[in-house]
C-alpha positions in Angstrom: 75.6 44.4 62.1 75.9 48.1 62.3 79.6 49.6 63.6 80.3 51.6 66.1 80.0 55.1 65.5 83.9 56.9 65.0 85.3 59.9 63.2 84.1 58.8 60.0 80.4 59.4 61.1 81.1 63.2 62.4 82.9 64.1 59.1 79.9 62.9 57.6 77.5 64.4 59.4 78.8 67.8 59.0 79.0 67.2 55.4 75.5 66.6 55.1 74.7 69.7 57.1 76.6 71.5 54.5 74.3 69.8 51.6 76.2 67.2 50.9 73.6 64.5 49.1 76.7 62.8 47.2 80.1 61.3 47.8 82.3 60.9 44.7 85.2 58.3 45.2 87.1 55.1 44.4 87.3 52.7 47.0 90.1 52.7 48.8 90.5 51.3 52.7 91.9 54.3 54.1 88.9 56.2 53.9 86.6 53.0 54.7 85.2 54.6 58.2 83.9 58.1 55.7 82.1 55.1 53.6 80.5 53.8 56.4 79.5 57.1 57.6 78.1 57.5 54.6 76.0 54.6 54.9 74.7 55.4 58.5 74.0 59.2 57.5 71.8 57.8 54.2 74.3 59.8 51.7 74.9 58.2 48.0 78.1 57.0 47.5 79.0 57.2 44.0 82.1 55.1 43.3 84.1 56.1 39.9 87.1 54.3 37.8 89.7 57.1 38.3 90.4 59.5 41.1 89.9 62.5 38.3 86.6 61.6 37.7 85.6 61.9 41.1 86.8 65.0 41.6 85.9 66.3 38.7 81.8 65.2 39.3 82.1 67.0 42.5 83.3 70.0 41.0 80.6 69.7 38.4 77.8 69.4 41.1 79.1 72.4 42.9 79.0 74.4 39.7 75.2 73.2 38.3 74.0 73.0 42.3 76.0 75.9 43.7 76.6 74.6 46.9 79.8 72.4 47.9 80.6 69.1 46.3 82.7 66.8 48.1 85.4 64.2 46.9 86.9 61.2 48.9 90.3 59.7 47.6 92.4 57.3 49.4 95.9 58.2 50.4 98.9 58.6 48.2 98.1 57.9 44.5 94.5 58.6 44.8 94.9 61.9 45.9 97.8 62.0 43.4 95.2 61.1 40.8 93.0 63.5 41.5 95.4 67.0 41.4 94.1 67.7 37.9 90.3 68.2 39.2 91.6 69.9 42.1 93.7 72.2 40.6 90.5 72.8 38.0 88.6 73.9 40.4 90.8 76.2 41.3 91.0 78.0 38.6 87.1 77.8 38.0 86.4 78.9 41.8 84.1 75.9 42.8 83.0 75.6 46.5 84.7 71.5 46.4 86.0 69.8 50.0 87.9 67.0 48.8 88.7 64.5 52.2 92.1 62.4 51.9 92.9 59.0 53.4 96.5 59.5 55.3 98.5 57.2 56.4 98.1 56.0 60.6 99.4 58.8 62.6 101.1 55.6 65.1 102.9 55.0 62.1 104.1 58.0 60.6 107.5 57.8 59.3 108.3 54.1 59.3 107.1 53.7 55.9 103.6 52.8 55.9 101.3 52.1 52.7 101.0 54.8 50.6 102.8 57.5 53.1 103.0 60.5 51.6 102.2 64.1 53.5 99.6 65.4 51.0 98.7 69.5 52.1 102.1 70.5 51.0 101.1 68.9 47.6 98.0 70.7 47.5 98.7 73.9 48.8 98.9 75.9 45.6 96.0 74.9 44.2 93.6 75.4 47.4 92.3 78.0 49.6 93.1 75.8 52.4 95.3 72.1 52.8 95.8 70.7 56.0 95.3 67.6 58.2 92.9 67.0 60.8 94.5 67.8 63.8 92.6 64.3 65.9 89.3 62.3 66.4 88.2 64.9 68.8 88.0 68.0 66.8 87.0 66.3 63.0 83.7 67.7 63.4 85.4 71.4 63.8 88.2 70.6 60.9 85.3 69.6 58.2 82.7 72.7 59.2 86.4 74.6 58.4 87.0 73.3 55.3 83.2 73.5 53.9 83.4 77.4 55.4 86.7 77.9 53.7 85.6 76.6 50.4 81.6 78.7 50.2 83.1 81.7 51.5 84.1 84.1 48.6 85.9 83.5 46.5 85.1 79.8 46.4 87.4 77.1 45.8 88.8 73.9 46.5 90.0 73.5 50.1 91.4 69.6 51.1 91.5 67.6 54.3 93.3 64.6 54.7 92.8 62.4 58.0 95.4 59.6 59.5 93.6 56.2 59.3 93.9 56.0 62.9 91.7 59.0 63.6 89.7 58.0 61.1 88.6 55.1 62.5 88.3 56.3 66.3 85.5 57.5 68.3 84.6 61.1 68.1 81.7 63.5 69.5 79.2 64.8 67.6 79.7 68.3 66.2 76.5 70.6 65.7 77.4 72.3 62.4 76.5 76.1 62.2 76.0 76.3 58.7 75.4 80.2 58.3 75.8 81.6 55.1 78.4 84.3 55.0 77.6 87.8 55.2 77.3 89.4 51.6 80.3 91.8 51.1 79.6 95.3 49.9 81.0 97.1 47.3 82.7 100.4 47.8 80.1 102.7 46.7 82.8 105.3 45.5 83.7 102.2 43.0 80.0 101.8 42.1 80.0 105.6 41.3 82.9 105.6 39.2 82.1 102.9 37.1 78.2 104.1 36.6 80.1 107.4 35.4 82.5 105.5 32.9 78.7 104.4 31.5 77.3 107.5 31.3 80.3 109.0 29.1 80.6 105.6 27.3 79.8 105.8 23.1 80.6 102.3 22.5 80.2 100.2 25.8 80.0 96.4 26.4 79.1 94.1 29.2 80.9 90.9 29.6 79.4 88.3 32.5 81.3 85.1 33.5 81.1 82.2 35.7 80.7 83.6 39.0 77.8 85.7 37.9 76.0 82.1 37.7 78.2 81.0 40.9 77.2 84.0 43.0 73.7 83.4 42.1 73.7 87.0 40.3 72.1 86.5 36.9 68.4 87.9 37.3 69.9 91.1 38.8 72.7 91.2 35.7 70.3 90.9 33.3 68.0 93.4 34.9 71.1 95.4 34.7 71.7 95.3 31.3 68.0 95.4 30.3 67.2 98.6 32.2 70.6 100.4 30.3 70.8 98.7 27.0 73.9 97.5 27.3 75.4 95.2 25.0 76.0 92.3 26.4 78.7 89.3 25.7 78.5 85.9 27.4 81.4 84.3 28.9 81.6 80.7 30.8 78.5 79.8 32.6 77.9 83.6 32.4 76.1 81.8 29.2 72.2 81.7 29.1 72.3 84.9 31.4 70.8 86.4 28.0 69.0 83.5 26.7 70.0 83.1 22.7 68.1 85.3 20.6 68.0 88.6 23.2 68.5 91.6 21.2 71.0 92.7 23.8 73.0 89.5 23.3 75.9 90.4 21.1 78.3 87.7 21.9 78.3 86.5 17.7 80.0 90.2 17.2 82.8 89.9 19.7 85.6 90.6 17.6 84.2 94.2 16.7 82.6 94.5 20.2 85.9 94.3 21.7 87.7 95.9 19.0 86.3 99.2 18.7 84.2 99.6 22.0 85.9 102.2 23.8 84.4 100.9 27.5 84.6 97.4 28.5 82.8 96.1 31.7 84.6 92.9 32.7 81.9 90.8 36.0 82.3 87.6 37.2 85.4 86.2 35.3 89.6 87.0 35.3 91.0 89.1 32.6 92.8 86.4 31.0 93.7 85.5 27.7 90.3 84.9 26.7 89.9 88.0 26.9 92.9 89.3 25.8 94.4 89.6 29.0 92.3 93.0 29.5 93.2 95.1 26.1 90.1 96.1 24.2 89.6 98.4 21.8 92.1 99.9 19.1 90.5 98.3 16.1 89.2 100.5 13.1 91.3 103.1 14.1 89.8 103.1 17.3 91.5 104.2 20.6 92.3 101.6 23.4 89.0 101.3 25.4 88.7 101.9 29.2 88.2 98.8 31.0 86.0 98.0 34.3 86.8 95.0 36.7 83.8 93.7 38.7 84.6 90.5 41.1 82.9 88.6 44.0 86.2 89.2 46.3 89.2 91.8 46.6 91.8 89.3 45.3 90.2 88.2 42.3 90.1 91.9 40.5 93.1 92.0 38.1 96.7 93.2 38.9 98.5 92.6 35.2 96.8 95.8 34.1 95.5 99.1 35.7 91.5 99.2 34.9 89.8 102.9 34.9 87.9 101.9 37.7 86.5 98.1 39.7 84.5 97.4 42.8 84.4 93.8 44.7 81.3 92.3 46.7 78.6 90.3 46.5 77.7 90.4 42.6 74.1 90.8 43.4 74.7 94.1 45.2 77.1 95.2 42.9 74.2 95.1 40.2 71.8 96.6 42.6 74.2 99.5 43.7 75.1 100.2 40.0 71.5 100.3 39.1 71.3 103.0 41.3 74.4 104.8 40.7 73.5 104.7 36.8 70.0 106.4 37.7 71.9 109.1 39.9 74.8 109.6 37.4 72.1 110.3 34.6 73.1 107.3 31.9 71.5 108.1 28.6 70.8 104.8 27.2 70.3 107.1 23.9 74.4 107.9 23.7 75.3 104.5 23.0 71.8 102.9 21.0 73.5 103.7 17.7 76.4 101.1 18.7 74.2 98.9 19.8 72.0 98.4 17.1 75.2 98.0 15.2 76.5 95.3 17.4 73.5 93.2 17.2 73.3 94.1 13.3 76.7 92.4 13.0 75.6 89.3 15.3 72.6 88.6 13.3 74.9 88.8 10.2 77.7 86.5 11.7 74.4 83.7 13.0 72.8 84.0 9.1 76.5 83.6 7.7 77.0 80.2 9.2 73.4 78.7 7.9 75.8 77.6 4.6 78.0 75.1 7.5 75.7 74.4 9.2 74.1 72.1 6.8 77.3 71.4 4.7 76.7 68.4 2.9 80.2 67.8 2.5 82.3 64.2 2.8 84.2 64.0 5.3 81.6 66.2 7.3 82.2 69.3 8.5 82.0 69.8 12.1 79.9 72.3 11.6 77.1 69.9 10.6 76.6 68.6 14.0 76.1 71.8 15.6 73.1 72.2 13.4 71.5 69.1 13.6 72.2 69.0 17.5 70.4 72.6 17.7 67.3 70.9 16.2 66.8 68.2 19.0 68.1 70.6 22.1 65.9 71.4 24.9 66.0 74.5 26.3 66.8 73.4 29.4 69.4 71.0 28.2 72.5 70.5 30.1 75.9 70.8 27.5 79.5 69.5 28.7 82.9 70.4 26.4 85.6 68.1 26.7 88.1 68.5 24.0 90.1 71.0 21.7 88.9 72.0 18.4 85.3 70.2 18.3 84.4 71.9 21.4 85.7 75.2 20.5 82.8 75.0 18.0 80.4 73.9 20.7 81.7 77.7 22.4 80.4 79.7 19.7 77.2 77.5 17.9 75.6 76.1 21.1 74.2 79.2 22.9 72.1 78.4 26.1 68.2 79.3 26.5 69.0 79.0 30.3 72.0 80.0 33.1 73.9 77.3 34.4 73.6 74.5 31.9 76.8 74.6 29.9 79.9 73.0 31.8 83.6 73.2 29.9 87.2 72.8 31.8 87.4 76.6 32.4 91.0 78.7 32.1 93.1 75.7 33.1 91.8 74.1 30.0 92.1 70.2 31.4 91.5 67.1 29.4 89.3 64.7 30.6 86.3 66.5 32.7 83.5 65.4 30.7 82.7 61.7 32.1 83.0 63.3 35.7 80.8 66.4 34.7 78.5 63.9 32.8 78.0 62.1 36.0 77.3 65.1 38.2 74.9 66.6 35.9 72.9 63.4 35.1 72.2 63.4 38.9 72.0 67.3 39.7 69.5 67.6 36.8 67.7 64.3 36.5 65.0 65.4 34.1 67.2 67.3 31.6 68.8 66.4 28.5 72.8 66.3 29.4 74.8 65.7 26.0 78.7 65.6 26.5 80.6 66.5 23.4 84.2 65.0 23.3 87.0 65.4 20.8 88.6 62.2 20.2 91.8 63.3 22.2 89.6 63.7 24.9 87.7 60.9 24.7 91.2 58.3 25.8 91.4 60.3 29.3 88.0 59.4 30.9 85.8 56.8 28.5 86.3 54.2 31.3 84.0 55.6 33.3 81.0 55.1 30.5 81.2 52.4 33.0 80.0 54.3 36.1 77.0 55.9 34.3 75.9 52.5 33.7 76.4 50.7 37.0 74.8 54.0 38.6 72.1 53.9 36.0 72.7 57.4 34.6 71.9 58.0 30.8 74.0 60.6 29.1 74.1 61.2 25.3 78.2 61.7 24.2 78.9 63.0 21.2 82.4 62.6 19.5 84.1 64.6 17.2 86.4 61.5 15.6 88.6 63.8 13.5 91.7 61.2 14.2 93.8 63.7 15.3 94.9 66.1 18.1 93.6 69.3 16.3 94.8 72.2 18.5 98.6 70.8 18.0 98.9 69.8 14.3 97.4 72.7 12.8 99.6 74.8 14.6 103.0 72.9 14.1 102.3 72.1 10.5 101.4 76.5 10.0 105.1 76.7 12.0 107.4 74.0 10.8 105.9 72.3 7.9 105.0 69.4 9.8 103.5 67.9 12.5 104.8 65.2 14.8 103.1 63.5 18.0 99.8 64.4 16.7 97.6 62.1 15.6 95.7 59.0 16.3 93.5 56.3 14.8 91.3 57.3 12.1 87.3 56.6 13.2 88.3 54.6 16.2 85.3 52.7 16.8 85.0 54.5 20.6 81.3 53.8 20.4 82.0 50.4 20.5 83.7 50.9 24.0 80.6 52.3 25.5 78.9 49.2 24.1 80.9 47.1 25.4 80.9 49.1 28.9 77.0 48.5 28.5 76.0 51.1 27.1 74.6 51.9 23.2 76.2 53.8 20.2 76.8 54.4 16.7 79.8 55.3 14.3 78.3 58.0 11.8 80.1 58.8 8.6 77.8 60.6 6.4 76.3 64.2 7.3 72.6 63.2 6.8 73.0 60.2 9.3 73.9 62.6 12.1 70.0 63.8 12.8 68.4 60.4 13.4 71.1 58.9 15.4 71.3 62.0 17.2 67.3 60.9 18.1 68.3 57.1 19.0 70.5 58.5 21.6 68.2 60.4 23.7 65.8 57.7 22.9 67.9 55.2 24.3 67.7 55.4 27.5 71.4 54.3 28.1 74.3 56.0 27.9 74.8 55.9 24.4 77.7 57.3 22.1 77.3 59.2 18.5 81.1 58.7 17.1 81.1 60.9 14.1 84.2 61.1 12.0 84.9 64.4 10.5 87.1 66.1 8.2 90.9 66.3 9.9 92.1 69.3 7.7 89.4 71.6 8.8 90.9 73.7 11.8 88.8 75.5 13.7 89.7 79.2 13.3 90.9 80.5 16.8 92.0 83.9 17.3 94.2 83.0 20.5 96.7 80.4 21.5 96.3 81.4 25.2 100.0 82.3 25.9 
C-alpha cells in the first residue's frame, strides 16, 4: 500500500531536481518518511555499515560527478558518526547536503531518543547548519541548502528535520535549480599576474582540486600549453596534464619550487603541502613571488601576502589571463631554458625509480606494487588513497592519463574514506576500473563495509599495503626518541580473508613476483576482491613535510 505523501516526499523531490540519483545512509527511523520518499521519487537508496561511510560516498560522488551528493543520518549518534566526512568535505570544498533525523519538535526538551540539537555541532565545519523551520516550508529549506552548498566556494551545508515535520503533510515545492552566475575576476588582478609572467625566468604553474571541481581543466591546460608553462599537479588537479606531457613537471617539484622565482598557486589553499606559500630560496636562489588564484574571495590566502591573486570562476580566470598574457607580451622564450631543465630533471627522477620499481627484494618493497599496478591500469581508471605511508607512494608513482579519477582524503588528512569513496566511484563510473589502495592502519576504520559493495553488487579491486605497522608514527618517534610506542599492529593480518568472509574474494601475497597475477585475478574477479600484500616495515617512505 503506498503512504500518504508528507515532508519526506518534498525534501526528496527537490533533491532530485538538484541531481540527486543516490541516497547514502544507515537506517535509522527518524529519517524513515526521506526513505519512503525516496521510494516514491524512484531514487537509490544505498544503505552503508557506518554513518562515515555514507558521508564520505556522498562526498566522493560530488567530487567524481561534480554536482551535490547527499547523506541521510538518523539523529544523535548517526550524525555524530558522520562529523569526520563532514568536516572532510569541508576542507576538500565538496558541494554535499547531508539531511539529519531530529528529534519530534512536540517533544523537545523532555528527553526524547537520541535528543541532541545538531547545527550548533556542525557549524564549523559547514557553509550553512540549521533546522527546518516546519512541514510547510521543507521544500524552500532543501532548495537552500543544495544552493548553499553548489554556490562557490562549495561545501558541506546540513539540515536536520524534527520527526514530527518529517512525517507531516507538506506542498509541493517547484525547485528553481539555476546555476549561479560565474563570478568575474578583477581584470586589474588578471593584468598583474599576466605581468608577473611576462618578467618571470623561472615560473611554475600549480593546479588543484577545484580546477577539476569548477569544471576548469581544458581551459588550464590550454593555458599552460599556449605559454609553456611548467606545470605541477596537485589533488584532483591530477590528470589535468595527462602523465607523460612535456609540460608536466610534477617528478621535479623539489627544484621547481626551490629555485623558481614565480609560483602560480590555482585551485588549491597554500597549505603545508605547499609549504604554506614559501617557494624559492634554494641553490642560492631568492624567495620567489607567489600568485593566488581561487574560485571565491575567501578562499585566496591570508597567512602570507602574495605579489598579486584574482578570484572568479576558474574558467574565466584562464580565459582572461590568456588574454592579458597576449596583451602583456609574454615571451614563452624567457623562461624555455628552465623549462627544459625542469622536465630534464623529471625524466631523470621517473628513470631513477625503474631500479624500485621492480625490486626483487624480501620483504617487498612498496615500490614493487606501484610498478606492477602501472602495468594493468587503464587510462581511465579510477584510484582511491586511504592510508599513510603506502599511499604517499600512490601520490607520487600513480600519475593519472585523465582529470578527475584519483580521490585521497585531501588537507584534513582522515582515516577511513576509501570504502565510502570506493562505493561512490563504483557507481559514478560503472565501466572503469576503481582500485582502492589502503595501508593497513587504514584498512580497521572502514573494511566493514566490503559488505555494502557486495550486497549493492559493486566490484572494487583494494589493495593493501600490510606493512604491520602505523608508518607515519613509528618512523618518526623512533628518528626522535629511540623508540616507538602505540605503533604497531599484527604482522600480515590476513584482512583479505575478511572481505572473503564479507563475500567477497582475495589473496595474501608475500613474494614480489606474485603481485602481477594476482593483481589480474582481482579485476578478473568480478567481486570485490582484496590483494593483501605484506611489505617491508623498516622502509619509510621519504617525506619532506610533517604538515605542522
Amino acid at each position: 500500500m503506498e503512504s500518504v505523501k508528507h515532508a519526506g516526499d518534498a525534501a526528496v523531490a527537490v533533491s532530485k531536481a538538484y541531481g540527486i540519483e543516490t541516497m547514502f545512509t544507515l537506517s535509522g527511523g527518524h529519517v524513515f518518511p526521506l526513505y519512503d520518499g525516496a521510494v516514491h521519487e524512484g531514487m537509490r537508496i544505498l544503505d552503508v555499515r557506518h554513518e562515515q561511510s555514507a558521508v564520505f560516498a556522498a562526498e566522493a560522488t560530488a567530487r567524481l560527478t561534480r554536482r551535490p551528493g547527499l547523506a541521510v543520518l538518523t539523529a544523535g549518534p548517526g550524525i555524530t558518526n558522520g562529523v569526520s566526512g563532514v568536516a572532510t568535505a569541508h576542507f576538500n570544498g565538496s558541494p554535499l547536503v547531508v539531511m539529519g533525523g531530529r528529534a519530534p519538535q512536540s517533544r523537545w526538551g523532555s528527553g526524547a531518543l537520541q535528543e541532541l540539537d545538531h547545527p550548533p555541532l556542525l557549524a564549523p565545519i559547514t557553509k550553512l547548519a540549521f533546522t527546518a523551520t516546519g512541514p510547510e516550508s521543507i521544500g524552500q529549506d532543501v532548495e537552500l541548502a543544495f544552493r548553499t552548498a553548489i554556490a562557490p566556494h562549495r561545501g558541506p551545508v546540513f539540515i536536520d528535520f524534527a520527526m514530527d515535520h518529517l512525517f507531516a503533510p507538506s506542498p509541493e515545492h517547484p525547485a528553481d535549480t539555476q546555476t549561479p552566475s560565474p563570478l568575474e575576476p578583477d581584470p586589474d588582478g588578471v593584468a598583474t599576474i599576466a605581468r608577473l609572467i611576462g618578467e618571470a625566468e623561472r615560473p611554475v604553474l600549480v593546479l588543484g582540486s577545484d580546477v577539476w571541481m569548477d569544471r576548469a581543466e581544458e581551459a588550464a591546460r590550454d593555458f599552460a600549453e599556449a605559454w609553456k608553462l611548467p606545470v605541477i599537479l596537485n589533488g584532483q588537479g591530477r590528470g589535468i596534464l595527462p602523465a607523460g606531457h612535456e609540460l608536466l613537471v610534477t617528478r621535479a617539484r623539489g627544484q621547481a619550487f626551490g629555485e623558481a622565482d614565480l609560483v602560480v598557486v590555482v585551485g588549491t589553499p597554500l597549505d603545508f603541502r605547499l609549504g604554506y606559500g614559501w617557494f624559492g630560496g634554494k641553490n642560492d636562489k631568492p624567495l620567489a613571488r607567489v600568485v593566488h588564484i581561487a574560485d571565491a574571495p575567501s578562499q585566496l590566502a591570508t597567512h602570507m601576502q602574495p605579489a598579486a591573486s584574482a578570484a572568479g570562476d576558474l574558467s574565466v580566470v584562464f580565459w582572461s589571463l590568456n588574454t592579458a598574457c597576449g596583451e602583456a607580451n609574454v615571451k614563452p622564450g624567457r623562461y624555455a631554458p628552465w623549462t627544459a631543465r625542469l622536465a630534464e630533471a623529471s625524466r631523470a627522477a621517473i628513470a631513477a625509480d625503474a631500479e624500485l620499481l621492480s625490486a626483487d627484494t624480501d620483504p617487498i618493497h612498496p615500490m614493487r606494487i606501484y610498478g606492477e599496478l602501472g602495468k594493468v591500469l587503464a587510462d581511465d581508471a579510477v584510484v582511491i588513497g586511504d592510508g599513510g605511508d603506502f599511499v604517499s607512494y600512490a601520490g607520487k608513482y600513480v600519475e593519472p592519463k585523465q582529470p578527475g579519477n584519483w580521490l585521497d582524503p585531501g588537507p584534513y588528512g582522515c582515516l577511513g574514506t576509501g570504502l565510502g569513496y570506493a562505493i561512490a566511484a563504483r557507481l559514478a563510473r560503472p565501466s572503469s576500473q576503481v582500485v582502492l589502495l589502503l595501508g593497513d592502519g587504514a584498512a580497521g576504520f572502514s573494511l566493514m563495509d566490503v559488505d555494502s559493495l557486495v550486497r549493492h553488487g559493486l566490484p572494487v579491486v583494494m589493495v593493501c599495503g600490510n606493512n604491520g605497522i602505523w608508518g607515519l608514527e613509528k618512523h618518526p618517534m623512533q628518528m626522535l626518541y629511540g623508540y616507538d610506542v602505540a605503533a604497531d599492529l599484527q604482522p600480515q593480518t590476513r584482512y583479505d580473508q575478511v572481505v572473503t568472509a564479507l563475500g567477497g574474494g582475495g589473496e595474501l601475497v608475500t613474494r614480489p613476483s606474485e603481485i602481477g597475477p594476482a593483481l589480474r585475478r582481482a579485476f578478473a574477479a568480478g567481486v570485490p576482491y582484496m590483494v593483501n600484500i605484506a611489505t617491508d616495515p623498516q622502509i619509510a617512505y621519504p617525506r619532506n613535510t610533517t604538515g605542522v
